[in-house]
N, C-alpha and C positions, 0 to 999 in steps of 0.2 A: 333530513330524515334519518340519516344515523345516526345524530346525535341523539338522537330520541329512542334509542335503541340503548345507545349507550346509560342516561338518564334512568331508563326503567331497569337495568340489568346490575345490579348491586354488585356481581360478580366481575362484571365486564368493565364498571363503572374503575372498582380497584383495580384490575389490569391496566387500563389506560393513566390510569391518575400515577401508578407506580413507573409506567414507562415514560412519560412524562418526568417525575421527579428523578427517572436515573441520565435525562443528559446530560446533564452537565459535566455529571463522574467519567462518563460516556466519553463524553469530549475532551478531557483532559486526557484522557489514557490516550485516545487518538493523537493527540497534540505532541504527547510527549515522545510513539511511535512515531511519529515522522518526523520529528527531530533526529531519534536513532537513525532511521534510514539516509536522514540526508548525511548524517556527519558520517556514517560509515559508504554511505555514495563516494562523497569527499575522498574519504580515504583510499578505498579502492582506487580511484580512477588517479588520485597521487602517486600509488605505490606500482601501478599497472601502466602508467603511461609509457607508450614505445614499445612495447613489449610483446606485440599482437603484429599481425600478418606483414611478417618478414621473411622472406626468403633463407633456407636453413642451407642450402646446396649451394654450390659454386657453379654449378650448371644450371641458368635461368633460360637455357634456350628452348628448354625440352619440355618445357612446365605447359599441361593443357588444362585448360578451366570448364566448366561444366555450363559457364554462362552463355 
């Protein structure tokens, strides 16, 4: 039934036919965004490793946690 909607609506017909014709650009620009993400994931977690929840005081006896 919506195709048939689609079919009668010349307007509607180019909306669809152009969203169509743009995945694939679509996906490439995706593709290549999480490429960035992951090699800068990579990097981060290279550059950051150890470097997170360590005790900065020499007094660890006093430390209370909210857990």
């Amino acid at each position: 039934r919506p195709l048939r909607v689609i079919s009668r609506a010349p307007g509607l017909k180019l909306v669809v036919e152009t969203l169509i014709s743009s995945l694939r650009p679509i996906g490439n620009i995706v593709l290549i965004c999480c490429a960035f993400f992951i090699i800068f994931g990579i990097l981060g977690v290279q550059l950051f490793k150890g470097k997170f929840y360590y005790c900065e005081g020499g007094d660890t006896r006093n430390i209370s946690t909210k857990a």
